[in-house]
C-alpha positions in Angstrom: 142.1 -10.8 120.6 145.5 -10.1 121.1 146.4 -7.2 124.3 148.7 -4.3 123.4 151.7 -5.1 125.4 153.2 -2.5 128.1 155.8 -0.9 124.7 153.0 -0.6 122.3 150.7 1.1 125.5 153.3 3.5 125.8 154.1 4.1 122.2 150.2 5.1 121.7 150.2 6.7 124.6 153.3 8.8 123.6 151.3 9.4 120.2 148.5 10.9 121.9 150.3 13.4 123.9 152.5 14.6 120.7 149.2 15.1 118.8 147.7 16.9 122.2 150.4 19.5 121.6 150.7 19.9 118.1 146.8 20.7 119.3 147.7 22.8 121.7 150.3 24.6 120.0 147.8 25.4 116.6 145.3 27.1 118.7 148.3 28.8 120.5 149.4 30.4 117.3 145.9 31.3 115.5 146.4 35.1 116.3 142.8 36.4 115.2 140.8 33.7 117.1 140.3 33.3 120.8 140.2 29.8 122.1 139.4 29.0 125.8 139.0 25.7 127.3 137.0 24.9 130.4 136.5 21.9 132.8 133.1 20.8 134.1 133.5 23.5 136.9 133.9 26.0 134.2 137.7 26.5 135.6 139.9 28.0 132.7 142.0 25.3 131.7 143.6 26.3 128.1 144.1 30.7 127.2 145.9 31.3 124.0 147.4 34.5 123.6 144.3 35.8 121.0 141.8 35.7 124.3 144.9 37.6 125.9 144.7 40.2 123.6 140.7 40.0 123.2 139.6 40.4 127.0 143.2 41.4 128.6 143.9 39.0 130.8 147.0 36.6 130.1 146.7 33.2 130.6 148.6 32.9 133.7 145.7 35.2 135.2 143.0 33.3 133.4 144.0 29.5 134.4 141.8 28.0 137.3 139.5 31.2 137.3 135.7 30.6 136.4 134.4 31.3 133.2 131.5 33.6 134.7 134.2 35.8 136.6 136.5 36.7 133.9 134.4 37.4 130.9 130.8 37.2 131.5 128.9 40.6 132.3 126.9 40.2 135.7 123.6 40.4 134.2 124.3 37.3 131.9 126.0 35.5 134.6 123.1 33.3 136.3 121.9 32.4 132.7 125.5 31.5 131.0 126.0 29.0 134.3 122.2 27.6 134.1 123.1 27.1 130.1 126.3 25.6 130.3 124.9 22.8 132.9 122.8 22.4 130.9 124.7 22.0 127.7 127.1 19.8 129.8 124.3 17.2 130.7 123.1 17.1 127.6 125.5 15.6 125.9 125.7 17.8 122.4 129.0 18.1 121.0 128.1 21.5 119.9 126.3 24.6 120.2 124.8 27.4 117.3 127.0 30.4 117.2 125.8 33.7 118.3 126.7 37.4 118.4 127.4 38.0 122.2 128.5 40.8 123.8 130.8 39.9 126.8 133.5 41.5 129.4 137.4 42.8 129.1 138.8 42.5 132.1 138.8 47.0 132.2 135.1 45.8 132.4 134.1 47.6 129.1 132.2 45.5 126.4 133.2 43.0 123.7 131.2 42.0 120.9 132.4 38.6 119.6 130.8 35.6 117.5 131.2 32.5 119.6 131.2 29.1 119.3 131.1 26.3 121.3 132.4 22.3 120.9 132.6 20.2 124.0 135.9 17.1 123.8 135.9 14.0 125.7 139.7 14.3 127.2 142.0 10.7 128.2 140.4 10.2 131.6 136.6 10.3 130.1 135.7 14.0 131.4 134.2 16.4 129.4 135.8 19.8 128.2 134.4 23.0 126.9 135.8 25.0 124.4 134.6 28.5 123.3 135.7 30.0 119.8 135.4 33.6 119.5 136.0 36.3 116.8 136.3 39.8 117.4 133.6 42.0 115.8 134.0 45.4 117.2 135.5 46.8 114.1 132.8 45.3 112.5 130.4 47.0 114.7 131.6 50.2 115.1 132.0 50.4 111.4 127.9 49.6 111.6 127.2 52.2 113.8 129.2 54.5 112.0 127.1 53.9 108.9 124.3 54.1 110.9 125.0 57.6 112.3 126.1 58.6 108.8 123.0 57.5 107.3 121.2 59.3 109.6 122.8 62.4 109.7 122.3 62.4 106.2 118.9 62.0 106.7 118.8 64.4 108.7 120.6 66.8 106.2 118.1 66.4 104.0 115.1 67.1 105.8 116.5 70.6 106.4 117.3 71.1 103.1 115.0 71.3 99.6 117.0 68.9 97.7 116.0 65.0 97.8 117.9 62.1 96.9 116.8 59.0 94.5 118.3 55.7 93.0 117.2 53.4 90.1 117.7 49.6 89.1 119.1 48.8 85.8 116.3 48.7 84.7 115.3 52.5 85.6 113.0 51.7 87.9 112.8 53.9 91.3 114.4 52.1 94.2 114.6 54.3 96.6 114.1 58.1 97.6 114.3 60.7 100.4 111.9 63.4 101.0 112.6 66.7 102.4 110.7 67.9 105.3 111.3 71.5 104.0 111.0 70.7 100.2 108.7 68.8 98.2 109.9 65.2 96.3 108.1 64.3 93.0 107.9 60.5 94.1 106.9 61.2 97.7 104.3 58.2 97.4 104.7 54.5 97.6 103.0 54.6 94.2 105.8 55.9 92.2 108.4 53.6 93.4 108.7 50.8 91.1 108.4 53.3 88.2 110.6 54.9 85.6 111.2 59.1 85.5 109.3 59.2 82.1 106.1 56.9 83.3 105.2 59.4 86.2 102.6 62.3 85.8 105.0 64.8 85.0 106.1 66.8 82.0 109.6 67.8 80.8 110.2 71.3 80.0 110.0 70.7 75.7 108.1 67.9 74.3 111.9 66.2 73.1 112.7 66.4 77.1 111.8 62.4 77.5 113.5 61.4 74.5 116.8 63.1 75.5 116.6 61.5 79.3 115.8 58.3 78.4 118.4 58.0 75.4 121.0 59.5 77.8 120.4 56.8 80.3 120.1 53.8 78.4 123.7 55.0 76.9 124.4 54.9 80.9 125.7 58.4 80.6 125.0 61.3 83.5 122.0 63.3 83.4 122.4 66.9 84.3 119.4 69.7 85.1 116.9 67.8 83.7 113.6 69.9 84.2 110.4 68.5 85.2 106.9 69.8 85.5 103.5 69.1 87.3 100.0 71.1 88.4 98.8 70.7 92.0 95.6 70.6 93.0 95.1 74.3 93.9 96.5 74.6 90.4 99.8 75.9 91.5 102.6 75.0 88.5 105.6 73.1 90.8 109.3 73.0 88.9 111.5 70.2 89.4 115.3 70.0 88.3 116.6 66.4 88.6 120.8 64.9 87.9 122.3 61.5 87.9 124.8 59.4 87.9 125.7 55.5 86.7 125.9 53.4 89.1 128.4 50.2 88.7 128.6 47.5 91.2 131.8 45.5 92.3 132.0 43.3 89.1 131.7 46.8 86.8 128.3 45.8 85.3 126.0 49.4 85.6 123.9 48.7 88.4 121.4 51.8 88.0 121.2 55.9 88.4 121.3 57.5 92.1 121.1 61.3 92.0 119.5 64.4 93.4 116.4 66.4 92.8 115.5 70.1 93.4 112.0 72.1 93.6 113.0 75.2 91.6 109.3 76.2 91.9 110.0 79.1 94.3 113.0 79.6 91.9 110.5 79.9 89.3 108.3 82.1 91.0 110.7 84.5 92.7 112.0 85.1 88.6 108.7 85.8 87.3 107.7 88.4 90.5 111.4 89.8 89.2 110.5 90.4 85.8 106.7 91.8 86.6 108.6 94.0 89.1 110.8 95.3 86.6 107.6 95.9 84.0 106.3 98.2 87.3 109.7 99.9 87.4 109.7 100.7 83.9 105.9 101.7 83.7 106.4 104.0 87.0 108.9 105.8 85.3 107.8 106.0 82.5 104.7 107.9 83.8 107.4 110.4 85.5 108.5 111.2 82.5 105.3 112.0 80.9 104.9 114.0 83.9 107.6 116.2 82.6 106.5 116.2 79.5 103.0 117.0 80.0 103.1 120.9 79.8 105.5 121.0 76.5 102.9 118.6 75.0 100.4 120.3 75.5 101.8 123.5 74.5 102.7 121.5 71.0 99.7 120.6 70.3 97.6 123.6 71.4 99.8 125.3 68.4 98.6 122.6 66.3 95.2 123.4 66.9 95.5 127.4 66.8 96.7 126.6 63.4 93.9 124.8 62.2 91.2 126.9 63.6 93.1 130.1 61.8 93.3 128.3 58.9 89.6 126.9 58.4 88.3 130.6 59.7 90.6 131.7 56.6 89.2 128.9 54.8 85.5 130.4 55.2 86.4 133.6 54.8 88.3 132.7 51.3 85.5 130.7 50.1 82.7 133.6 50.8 84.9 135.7 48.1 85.1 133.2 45.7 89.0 132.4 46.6 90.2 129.0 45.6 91.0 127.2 49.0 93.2 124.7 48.2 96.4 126.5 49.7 94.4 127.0 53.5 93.3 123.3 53.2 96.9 122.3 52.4 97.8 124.4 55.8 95.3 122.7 58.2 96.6 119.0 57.0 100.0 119.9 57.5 98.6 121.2 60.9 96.8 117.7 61.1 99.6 115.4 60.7 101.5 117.6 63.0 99.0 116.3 65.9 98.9 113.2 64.3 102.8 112.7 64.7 102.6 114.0 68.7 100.0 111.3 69.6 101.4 108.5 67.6 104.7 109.6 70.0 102.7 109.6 73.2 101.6 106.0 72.2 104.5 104.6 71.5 106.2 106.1 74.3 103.3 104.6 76.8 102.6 101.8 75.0 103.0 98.7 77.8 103.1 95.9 75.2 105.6 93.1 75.9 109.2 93.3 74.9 109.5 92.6 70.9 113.0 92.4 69.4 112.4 93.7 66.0 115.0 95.5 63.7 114.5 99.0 64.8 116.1 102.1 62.4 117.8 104.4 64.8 118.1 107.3 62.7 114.6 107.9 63.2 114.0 107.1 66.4 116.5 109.9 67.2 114.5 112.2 65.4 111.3 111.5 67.3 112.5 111.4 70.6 114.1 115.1 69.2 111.1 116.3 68.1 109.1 115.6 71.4 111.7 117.0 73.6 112.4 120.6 71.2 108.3 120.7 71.8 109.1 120.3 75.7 112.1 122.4 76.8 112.0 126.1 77.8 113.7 128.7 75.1 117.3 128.9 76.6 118.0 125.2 75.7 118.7 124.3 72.6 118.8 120.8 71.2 120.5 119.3 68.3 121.3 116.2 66.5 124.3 114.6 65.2 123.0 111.3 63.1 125.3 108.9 61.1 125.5 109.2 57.2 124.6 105.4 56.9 121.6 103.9 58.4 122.4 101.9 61.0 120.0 98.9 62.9 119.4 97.3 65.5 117.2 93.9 66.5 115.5 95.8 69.5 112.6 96.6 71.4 111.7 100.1 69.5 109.7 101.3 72.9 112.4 100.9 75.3 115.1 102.2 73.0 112.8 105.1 73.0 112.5 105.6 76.6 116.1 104.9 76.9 116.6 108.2 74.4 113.7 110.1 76.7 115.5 109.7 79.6 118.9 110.3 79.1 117.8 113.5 77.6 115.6 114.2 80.9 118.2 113.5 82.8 120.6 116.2 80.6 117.9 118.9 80.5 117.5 118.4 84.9 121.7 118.7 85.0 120.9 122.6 83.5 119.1 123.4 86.8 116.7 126.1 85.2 119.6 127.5 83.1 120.4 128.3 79.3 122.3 125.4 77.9 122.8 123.0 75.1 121.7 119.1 74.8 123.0 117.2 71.8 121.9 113.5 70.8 124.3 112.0 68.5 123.9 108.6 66.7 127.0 107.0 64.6 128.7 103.5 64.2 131.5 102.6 66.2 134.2 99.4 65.3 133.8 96.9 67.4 135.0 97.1 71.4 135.7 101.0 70.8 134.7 102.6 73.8 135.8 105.5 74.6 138.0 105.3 77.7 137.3 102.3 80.2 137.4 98.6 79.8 135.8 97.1 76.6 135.8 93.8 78.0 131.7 93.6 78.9 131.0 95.8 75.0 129.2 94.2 71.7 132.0 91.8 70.0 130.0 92.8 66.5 129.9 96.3 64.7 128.7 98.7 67.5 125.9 101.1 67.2 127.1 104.6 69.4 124.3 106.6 71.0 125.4 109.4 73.1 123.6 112.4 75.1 125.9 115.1 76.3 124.8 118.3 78.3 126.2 121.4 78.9 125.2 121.7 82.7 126.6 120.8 86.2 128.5 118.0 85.9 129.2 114.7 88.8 132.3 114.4 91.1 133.5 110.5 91.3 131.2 109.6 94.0 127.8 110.6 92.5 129.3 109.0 88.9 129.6 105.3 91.0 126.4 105.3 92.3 124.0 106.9 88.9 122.7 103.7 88.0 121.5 102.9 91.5 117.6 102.0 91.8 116.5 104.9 93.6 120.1 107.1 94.0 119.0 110.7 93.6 121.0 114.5 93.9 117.6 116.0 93.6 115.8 117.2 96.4 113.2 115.4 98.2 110.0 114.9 96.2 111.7 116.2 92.9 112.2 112.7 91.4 112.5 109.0 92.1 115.4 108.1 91.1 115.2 105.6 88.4 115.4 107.0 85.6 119.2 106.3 84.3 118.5 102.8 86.4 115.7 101.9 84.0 118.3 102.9 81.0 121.1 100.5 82.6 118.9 97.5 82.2 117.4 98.4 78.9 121.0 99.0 77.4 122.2 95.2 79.3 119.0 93.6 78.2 119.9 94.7 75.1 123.4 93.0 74.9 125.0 96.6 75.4 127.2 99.0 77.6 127.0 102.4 79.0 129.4 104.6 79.7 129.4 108.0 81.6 132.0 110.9 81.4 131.1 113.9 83.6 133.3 116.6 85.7 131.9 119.2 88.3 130.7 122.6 86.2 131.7 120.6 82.7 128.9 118.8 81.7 128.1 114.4 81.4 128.4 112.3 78.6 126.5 109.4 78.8 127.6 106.9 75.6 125.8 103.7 75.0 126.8 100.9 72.8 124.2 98.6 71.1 125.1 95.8 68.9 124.1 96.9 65.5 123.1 94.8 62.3 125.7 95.1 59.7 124.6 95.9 56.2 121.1 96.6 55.9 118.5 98.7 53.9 115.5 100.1 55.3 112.8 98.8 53.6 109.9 101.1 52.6 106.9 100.3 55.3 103.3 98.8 54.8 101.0 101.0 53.1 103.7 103.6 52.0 102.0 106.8 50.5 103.2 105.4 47.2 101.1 102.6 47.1 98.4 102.5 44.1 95.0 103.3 45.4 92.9 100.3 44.8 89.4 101.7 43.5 86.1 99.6 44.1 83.5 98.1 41.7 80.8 98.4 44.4 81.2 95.8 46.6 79.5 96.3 50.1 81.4 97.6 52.7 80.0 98.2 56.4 81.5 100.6 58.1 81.0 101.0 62.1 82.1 103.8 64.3 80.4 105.5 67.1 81.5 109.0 66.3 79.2 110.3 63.8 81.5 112.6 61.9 84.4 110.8 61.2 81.6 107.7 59.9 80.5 110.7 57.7 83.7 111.1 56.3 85.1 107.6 56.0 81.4 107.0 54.2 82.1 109.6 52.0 86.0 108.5 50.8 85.2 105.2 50.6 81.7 105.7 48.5 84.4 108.4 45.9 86.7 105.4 46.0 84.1 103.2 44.0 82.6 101.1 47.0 78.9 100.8 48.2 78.8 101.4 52.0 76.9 100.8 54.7 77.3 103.0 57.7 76.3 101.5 61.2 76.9 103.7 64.7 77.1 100.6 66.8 77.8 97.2 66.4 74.8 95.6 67.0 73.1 97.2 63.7 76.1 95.8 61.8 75.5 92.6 62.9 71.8 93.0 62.5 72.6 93.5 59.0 74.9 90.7 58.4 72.3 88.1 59.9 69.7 89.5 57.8 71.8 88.4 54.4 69.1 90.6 52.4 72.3 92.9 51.2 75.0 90.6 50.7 78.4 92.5 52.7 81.7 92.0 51.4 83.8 93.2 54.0 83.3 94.8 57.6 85.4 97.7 59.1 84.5 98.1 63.1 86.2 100.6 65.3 87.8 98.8 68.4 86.5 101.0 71.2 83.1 102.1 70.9 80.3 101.6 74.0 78.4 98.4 74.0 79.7 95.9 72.2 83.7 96.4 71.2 85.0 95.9 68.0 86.7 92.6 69.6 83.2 91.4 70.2 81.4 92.6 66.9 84.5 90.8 64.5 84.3 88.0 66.6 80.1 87.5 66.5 80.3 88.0 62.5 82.7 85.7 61.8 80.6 83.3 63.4 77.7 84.6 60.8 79.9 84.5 58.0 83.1 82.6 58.3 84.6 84.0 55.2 83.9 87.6 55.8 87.6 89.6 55.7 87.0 92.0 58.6 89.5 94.9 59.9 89.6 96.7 62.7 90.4 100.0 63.3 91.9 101.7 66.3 93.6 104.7 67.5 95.4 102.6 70.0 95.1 98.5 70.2 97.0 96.7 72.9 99.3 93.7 72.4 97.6 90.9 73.6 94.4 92.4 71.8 96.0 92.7 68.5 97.0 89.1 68.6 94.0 87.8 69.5 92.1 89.6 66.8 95.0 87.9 64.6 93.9 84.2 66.1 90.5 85.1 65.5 90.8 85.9 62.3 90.9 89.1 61.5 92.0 89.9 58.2 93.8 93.2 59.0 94.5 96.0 61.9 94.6 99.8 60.8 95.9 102.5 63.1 92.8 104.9 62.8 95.4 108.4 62.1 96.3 106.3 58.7 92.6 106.2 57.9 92.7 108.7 55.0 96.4 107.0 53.8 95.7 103.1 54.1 91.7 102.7 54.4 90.6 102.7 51.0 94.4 101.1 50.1 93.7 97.9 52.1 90.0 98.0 51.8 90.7 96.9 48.1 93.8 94.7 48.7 91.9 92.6 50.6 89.1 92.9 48.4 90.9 91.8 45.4 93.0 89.0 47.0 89.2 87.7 48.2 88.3 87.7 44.8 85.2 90.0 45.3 84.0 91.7 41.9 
């Protein structure tokens, strides 16, 4: 083998070096990675101007200096040394990276990645090299998360809201719980699952339909309601919104959104709405209060005039006089008292709001006729009603207390004196009010009510705060106070304004505006007086009632009417009867309260008997609920017991003849 001669030695040897420094002069210039190069001794013996900037000392400072005085904290210094010698005598070529955390020379921390290589240098010694990369931005950017993430966590446990994500797929990924609020997936259980396969129920049966078609199209989901029971058989009320989620490539990557318990919500709105049912019924009892004496003054004329007239009666008949004129006396007397209760009724009636159409005309008349039978002789009441009916889609009770309070409220602004009260009833274009904004009024054709005194009149202050729950100028123990609050909200729940005009010593005007239904006819109601009398061919009729004269009577017009009847003074005996089937019955009438069994129970027990048996019920005043559940039950028909001589025999055959009973 041929030896390099003294010019190629030096040519390689020239080589060599060049290479060393285009080396040296890379890791020079690489500005975001520190390079530091050590001897045996772990002397510095290479610094490029990235571990300058990295740990702060410059290379000039960091040449000779050991590696565990410059940049190794003094905890990690006995174990760096041990591990390096280690390293060094092993022989590797290379060591694992790993996130350390090491020294800048203002003795504060740095968090690099480094990486170590040990080189074999011209005279045969080994060299260490460390490669490090900065990752405090990194880590701080962690942390930051971190503390964000858990801030937010800790948002949320103090609030009632929780958060939720999905896969693609719809499934449940992931979801907070509040610590205050309640989250429908608060168990491992639901995770995993979609909205619609959980044991909840939307708010109407299409509810799943509409969320799950909504995010298949991967379109946001707003206020989406859903329900559950507890245990203790509370009913909880959820409220749930989403978003898409699309990753970094666009593709939709799932849902993340919020969820609310609007249970208290819920509950808070119904203990609203029973409160406002109290308000209504408390005042409502007030104002019967005030009634009270003119009522009964009414209706003791009532009977005075049919005592005078039967004692005429008697005394007519004992000469041989024809009566007919005296008995035509005592019914108009009758359906005077007739007409008083049914007001009474219908003014206390506590059934639940009904928006029916409702003709105001003579609604106006009513709540005229009970107040001309309440106030003293100096006042005097009149009416001013529209030529053209007008109607309204209303609740005909609390238009009526509206009336009865406004006009309470005009006869208290008299204080005790002579005066006039006028009620007043005519259509108005739409948005005419008269003075003040019409922005809040009907958009439709208006229906104008209005009740104006004569008596003392409100300055400005008293005229702002009228409507007030509970705002009062009458003295202490004279009245509560809600009166004109309980007509605010009927007239608003009704889609209406009011409006007041008042001066000191002038008088008040209060005007309401109702929306009103354009075009209509009244139509003539069930059972009208004109109705042909439907006469019997003796079918059976039971009849049962626990006051023994009107039985009598009802006995006796039904039997003239063409019917056989059996009369029966409680409802046991009727159904005694039925069971027996020895006298076929063809239709039961049963009075609703009577002692023992009610009429409720006797209709129900004989329809078990006899499915097909049309029953009716009679009543002189049926609530609500009871009326419709004698409707489910299947009663055939409800009669208001002051129509019995009008209606009974009428719908006794109707019913009858639509049966098909000879």
């Amino acid at each position: 083998m041929t030896q390099p001669d003294d010019a190629q030695i030096s040519q390689q040897a020239s080589a060599a070096a060049a290479y060393e420094n285009r080396f040296q002069r890379l890791l020079e210039g690489v500005h975001a990675i520190a390079v530091q190069g050590y001897d045996r001794q772990r002397r510095v013996i290479f610094w490029n101007d990235a571990s300058t900037r990295l740990y702060g000392y410059t290379a000039a400072e960091a040449m000779g200096c050991l590696l565990e005085d410059l940049i190794i904290p003094p905890l990690m210094r006995e174990g760096v040394v041990e591990a390096v010698n280690g390293w060094l005598s092993s022989g590797a070529f290379s060591m694992p990276a790993d996130e350390l955390v090491l020294r800048h020379k203002n003795g504060g921390p740095v968090r690099v990645i480094s990486s170590h290589t040990m080189q074999i240098n011209a005279a045969g010694e080994a060299e260490m090299y460390c490669v490090d990369i900065d990752i405090g931005a990194r880590v701080q950017a962690e942390a930051a998360l971190r503390a964000s993430e858990q801030s937010f966590r800790a948002l949320t446990a103090l609030s009632s809201d929780w958060y939720w994500a999905t896969d693609s797929s719809h499934r449940i990924v992931a979801t907070t719980v509040s610590e205050t609020g309640d989250s429908v997936m608060h168990t491992a259980a639901q995770v995993g699952r979609a909205f619609w396969e959980l044991p909840f129920a939307p708010s109407d049966s299409s509810g799943w339909w509409r969320c799950r078609d909504a995010m298949d199209r991967h379109q946001p989901v707003y206020d989406f309601e859903l329900r559950r029971q507890d245990d203790d058989g509370r009913q909880r009320v959820y409220c749930i919104s989403g978003t898409p989620r699309i990753d970094e490539s666009g593709a939709f990557a799932g849902y993340h959104g919020v969820g609310r318990d609007l249970t208290s919500l819920h509950e808070a709105e119904k203990r609203r709405l029973n409160l406002e049912g109290q308000l209504r019924e408390a005042q409502k009892m007030e104002a019967l209060g005030t009634l009270a004496g003119g009522i009964a003054h009414d209706f003791n004329n009532v009977l005075g005039s049919v005592l005078v007239g039967l004692s005429l009666a008697r005394q007519d008949a004992a000469k041989g006089v024809r009566v007919d004129e005296r008995l035509a006396q005592i019914e108009s007397s009758a359906l005077r008292a007739r007409a008083v209760v049914q007001q009474i009724l219908s003014f206390s009636r506590r059934d639940a709001p009904v928006l029916r159409r409702v003709a105001l005309a003579p609604l106006v008349e009513d709540v005229a006729q009970l107040m001309r039978a309440t106030l003293p002789a100096g006042v005097a009441l009149h009416t001013m009603l529209a030529d053209s009916p007008l109607e309204m889609r209303a609740d005909g009770n609390q238009l009526h207390q509206l009336l009865m309070n406004l006009c309470i409220n005009a006869w208290q602004a008299l204080e005790g004196n002579a005066g006039e009260i006028v009620i007043g009833l005519a259509a108005a274009p739409a948005r005419m009010l008269a003075g003040g904004p019409a922005g809040d009024a009907p958009t439709g054709p208006c229906a104008h009510l209005w009740v104006s005194d004569s008596g003392c009149g409100m300055d400005e202050v008293t005229q702002s705060r009228i409507f007030e729950p509970f705002f009062t100028t009458k003295p202490l123990g004279a009245g509560t106070g809600l009166g004109l609050s309980v007509v605010h909200g009927i007239v608003t729940a009704h889609g209406g304004v009011i409006r007041l005009h008042s001066q000191p010593g002038k008088g008040s005007v209060f005007n309401v505006y109702l929306p009103a239904i354009d075009h209509v006819t009244e139509a003539a109601p069930l059972g009208d007086g004109g109705a042909d009398i439907e006469q019997g061919h003796g079918q059976h009729v039971v009849y049962v009632d626990d006051d023994e004269v009107l039985m009598t009577l009802v006995l006796q017009l039904l039997q003239r009417a063409g019917f056989r009847v059996t009369g029966c003074s409680n409802g046991q005996e009727a159904l005694d009867l039925i069971a027996a089937g020895a006298d076929a019955v063809d239709l039961l009438v049963t009075d609703y309260h009577m002692p023992g069994l009610s009429g409720m129970v006797v209709a129900s027990k004989a329809l078990a008997l006899l499915p097909q048996l049309p029953v009716i019920i009679s009543s002189g005043f049926l609530p609500e609920d009871a009326r419709l559940e004698a409707l489910r039950m299947g009663v055939r028909d409800l009669l208001r017991k002051e129509h019995t001589v009008d209606e009974l025999v009428w719908r006794v055959g109707r019913i009858l003849r639509a049966q098909g009973t000879d």
